[in-house]
C-alpha positions as CSV (number, residue, x, y, z in Angstrom):
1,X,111.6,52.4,102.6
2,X,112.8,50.5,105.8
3,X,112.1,51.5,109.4
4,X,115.2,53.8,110.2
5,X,115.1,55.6,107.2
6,X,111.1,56.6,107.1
7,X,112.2,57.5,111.2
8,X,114.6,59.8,109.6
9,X,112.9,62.1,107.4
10,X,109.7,62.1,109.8
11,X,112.1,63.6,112.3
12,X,114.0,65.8,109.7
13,X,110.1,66.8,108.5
14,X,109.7,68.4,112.4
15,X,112.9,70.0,112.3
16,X,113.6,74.0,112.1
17,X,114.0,75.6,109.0
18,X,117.6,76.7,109.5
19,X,118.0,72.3,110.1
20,X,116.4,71.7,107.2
21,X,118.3,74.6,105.1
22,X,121.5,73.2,106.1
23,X,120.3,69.7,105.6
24,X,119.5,70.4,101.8
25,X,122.4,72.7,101.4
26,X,124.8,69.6,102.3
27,X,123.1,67.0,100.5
28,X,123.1,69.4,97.2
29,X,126.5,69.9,97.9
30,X,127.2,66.1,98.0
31,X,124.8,65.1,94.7
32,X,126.1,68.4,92.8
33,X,129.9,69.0,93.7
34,X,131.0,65.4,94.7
35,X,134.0,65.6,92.6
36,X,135.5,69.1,93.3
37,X,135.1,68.1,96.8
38,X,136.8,64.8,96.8
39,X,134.0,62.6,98.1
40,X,132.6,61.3,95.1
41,X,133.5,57.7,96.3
42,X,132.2,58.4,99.8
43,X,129.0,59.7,98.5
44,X,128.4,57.0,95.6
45,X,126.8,54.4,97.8
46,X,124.7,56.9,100.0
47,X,123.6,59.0,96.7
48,X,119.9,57.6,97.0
49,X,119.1,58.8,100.4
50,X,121.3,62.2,99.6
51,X,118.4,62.1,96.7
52,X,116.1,61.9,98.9
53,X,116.9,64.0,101.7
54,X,117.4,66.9,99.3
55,X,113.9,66.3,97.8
56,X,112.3,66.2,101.7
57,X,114.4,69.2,102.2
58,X,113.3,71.3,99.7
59,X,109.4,70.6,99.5
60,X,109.7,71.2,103.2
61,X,111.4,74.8,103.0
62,X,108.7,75.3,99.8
63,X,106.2,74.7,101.6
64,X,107.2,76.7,104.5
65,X,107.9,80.0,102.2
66,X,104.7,79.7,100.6
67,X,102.9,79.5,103.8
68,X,104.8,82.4,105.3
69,X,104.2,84.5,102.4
70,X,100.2,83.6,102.4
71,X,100.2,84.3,106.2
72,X,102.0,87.8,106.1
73,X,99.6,88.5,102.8
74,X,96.6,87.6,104.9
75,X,97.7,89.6,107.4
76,X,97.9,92.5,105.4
77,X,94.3,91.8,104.0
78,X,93.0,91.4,107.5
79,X,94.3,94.3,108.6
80,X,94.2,96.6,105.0
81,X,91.3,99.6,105.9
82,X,88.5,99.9,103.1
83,X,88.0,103.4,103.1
84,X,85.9,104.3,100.2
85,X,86.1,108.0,98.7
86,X,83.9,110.1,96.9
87,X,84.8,113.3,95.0
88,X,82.4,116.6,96.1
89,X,81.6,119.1,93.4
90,X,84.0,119.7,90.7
91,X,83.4,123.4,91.9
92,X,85.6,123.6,94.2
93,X,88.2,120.9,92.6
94,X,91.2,123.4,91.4
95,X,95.0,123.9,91.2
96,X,97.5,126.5,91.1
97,X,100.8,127.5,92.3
98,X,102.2,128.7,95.6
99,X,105.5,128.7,97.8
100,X,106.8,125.5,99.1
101,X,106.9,126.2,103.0
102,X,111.1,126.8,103.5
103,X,112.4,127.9,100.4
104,X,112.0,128.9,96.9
105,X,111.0,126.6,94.9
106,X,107.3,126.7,93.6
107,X,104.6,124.0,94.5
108,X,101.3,122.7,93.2
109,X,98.1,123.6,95.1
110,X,95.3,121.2,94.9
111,X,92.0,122.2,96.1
112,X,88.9,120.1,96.4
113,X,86.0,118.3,98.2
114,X,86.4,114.7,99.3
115,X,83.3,112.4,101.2
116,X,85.3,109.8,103.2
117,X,83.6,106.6,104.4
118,X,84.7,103.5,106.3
119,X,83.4,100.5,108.2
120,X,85.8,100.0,110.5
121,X,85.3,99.5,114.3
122,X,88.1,102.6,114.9
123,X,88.9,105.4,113.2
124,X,90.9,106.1,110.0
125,X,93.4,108.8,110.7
126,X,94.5,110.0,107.4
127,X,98.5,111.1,107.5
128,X,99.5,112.4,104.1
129,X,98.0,113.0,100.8
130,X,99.5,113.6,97.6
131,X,98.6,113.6,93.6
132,X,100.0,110.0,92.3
133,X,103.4,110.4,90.3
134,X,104.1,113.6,93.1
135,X,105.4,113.5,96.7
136,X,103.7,116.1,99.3
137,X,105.7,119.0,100.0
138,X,103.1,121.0,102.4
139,X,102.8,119.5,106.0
140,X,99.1,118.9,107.1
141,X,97.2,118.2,109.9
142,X,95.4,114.9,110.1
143,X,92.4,113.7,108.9
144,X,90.2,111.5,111.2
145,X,87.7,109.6,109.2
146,X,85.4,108.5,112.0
147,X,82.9,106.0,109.9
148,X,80.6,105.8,107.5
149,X,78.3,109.3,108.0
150,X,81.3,112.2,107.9
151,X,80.6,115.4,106.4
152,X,82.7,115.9,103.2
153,X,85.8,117.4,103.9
154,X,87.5,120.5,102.2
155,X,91.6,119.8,101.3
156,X,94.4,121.7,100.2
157,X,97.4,119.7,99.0
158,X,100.9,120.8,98.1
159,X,102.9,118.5,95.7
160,X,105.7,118.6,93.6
161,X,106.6,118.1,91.3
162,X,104.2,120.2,89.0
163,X,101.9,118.1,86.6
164,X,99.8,120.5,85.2
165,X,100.4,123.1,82.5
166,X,99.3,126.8,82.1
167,X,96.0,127.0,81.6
168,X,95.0,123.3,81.2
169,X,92.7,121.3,83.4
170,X,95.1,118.4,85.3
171,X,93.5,114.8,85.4
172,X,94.9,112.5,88.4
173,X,94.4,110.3,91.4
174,X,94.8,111.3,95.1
175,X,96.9,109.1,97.0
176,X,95.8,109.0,100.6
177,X,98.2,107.2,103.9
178,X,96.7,106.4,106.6
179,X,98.1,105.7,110.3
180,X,99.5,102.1,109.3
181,X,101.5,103.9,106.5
182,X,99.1,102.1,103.9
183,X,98.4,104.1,100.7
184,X,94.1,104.5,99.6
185,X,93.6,105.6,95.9
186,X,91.0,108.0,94.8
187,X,89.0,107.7,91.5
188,X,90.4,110.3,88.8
189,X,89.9,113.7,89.5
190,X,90.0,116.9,87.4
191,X,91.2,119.9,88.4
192,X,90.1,122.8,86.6
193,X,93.3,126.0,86.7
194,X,92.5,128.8,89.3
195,X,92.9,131.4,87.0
196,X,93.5,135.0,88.7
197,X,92.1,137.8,86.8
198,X,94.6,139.8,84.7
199,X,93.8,143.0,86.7
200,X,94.6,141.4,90.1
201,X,97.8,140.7,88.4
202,X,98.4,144.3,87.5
203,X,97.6,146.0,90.9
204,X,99.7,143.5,92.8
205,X,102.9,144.0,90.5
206,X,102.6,147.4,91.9
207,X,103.3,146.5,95.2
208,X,105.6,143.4,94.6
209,X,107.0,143.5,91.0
210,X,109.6,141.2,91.7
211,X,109.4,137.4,91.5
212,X,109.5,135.6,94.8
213,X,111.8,132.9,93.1
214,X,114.6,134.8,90.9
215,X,114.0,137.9,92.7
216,X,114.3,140.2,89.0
217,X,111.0,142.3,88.3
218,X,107.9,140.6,86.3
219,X,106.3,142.4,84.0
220,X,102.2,141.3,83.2
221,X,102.9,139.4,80.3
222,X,105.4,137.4,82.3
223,X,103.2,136.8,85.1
224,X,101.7,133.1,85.3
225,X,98.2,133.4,85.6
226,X,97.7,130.4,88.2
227,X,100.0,132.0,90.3
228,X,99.2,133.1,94.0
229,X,101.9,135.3,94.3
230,X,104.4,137.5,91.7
231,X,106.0,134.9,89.9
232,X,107.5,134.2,85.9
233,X,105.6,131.8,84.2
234,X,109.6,130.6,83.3
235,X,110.4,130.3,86.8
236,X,107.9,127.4,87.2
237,X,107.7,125.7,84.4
238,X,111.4,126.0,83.0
């Protein structure tokens, strides 16, 4: 390749991507759609270096998106928090239902122990937590993991929608977001059903025999038994 024409594409190589996009967006143009655009004689003779140039140009811009990509990636690696978590007892790892704070519409309660550990030269502020496949539906306050010697940490977490079934034990990760909004996955949990005894039932439909979401009376074999409150087994899980 002559003098000029190296000079060329080592000064097209320096350009700015938008150059070198609308460098390789003509010369495809040119090599491609010659004939609808009327130049195919024009281009003919210069079709070599429109070769070229649209090679240059687009092992350039491939090589600037893969670098871009690897850099943001990295980034996100640099930055990513390894917080490492560690179930308590399975005690105290429970579910039932509740109230979802505003209106009438029933929620899942999970209860349970959780050692939180980090290495980190700040501390982890945990914003949200939820059961995978659920969204939270119960504000709470946030969690400051401070590094690697906290004490293990009692939760209560309200999602929706409602995974588990009357009477069964639910199985399922905790999904943790911490303060740069980045999501930390728990090892599977079980979560045994808090079961209220049939003759805390009965004394409280005494006092409330209505359920708190279709307001029409419950008798006890209507009751759900994980239930914290008067409520129809139907009127949570339809």
């Amino acid at each position: 390749m002559g003098g000029p024409i190296e000079a060329f594409f080592n000064a097209l190589a320096k350009y700015s991507w938008r150059t070198l996009v609308g460098v390789f967006v003509a010369a495809g143009a040119f090599l491609f759609f010659a004939k609808p655009l009327g130049v195919e004689t024009w281009a003919l003779p210069w079709r070599g270096y429109l070769v070229g140039a649209f090679i240059l140009t687009a092992t350039i811009l491939a090589t600037h998106l893969a670098t871009a990509v690897y850099e943001r990636l990295q980034r996100q690696h640099d930055r990513r928090i390894d917080l490492r978590m560690v179930a308590g007892s399975c005690t105290y790892s429970t579910w039932s239902i509740n109230v979802q704070p505003g209106g009438k519409k029933p929620m899942l309660l999970l209860v349970c122990e959780m050692n939180f550990a980090h290495y980190e030269d700040y501390s982890v502020i945990l914003r949200d937590a939820y059961l995978k496949g659920t969204r939270s539906v119960l504000p709470t306050a946030d969690l400051t993991v401070e590094g690697s010697c906290d004490d293990p940490t009692m939760l209560s977490i309200g999602v929706s929608p409602i995974k588990a079934r009357p009477g069964k034990p639910l199985a399922g990760r905790l999904v943790f977001v911490d303060q740069f909004n980045d999501p930390h996955l728990s090892g599977k949990l079980t979560f045994r059903p808090n079961t209220l005894p049939t003759q805390f039932h009965a004394n409280r439909l005494v006092t409330v025999p209505n359920c708190v979401f279709c307001s029409q009376p419950v008798t006890l074999e209507s009751q759900a038994k994980e239930a914290q409150m008067t409520a129809h087994t139907a009127c949570i899980w339809p």
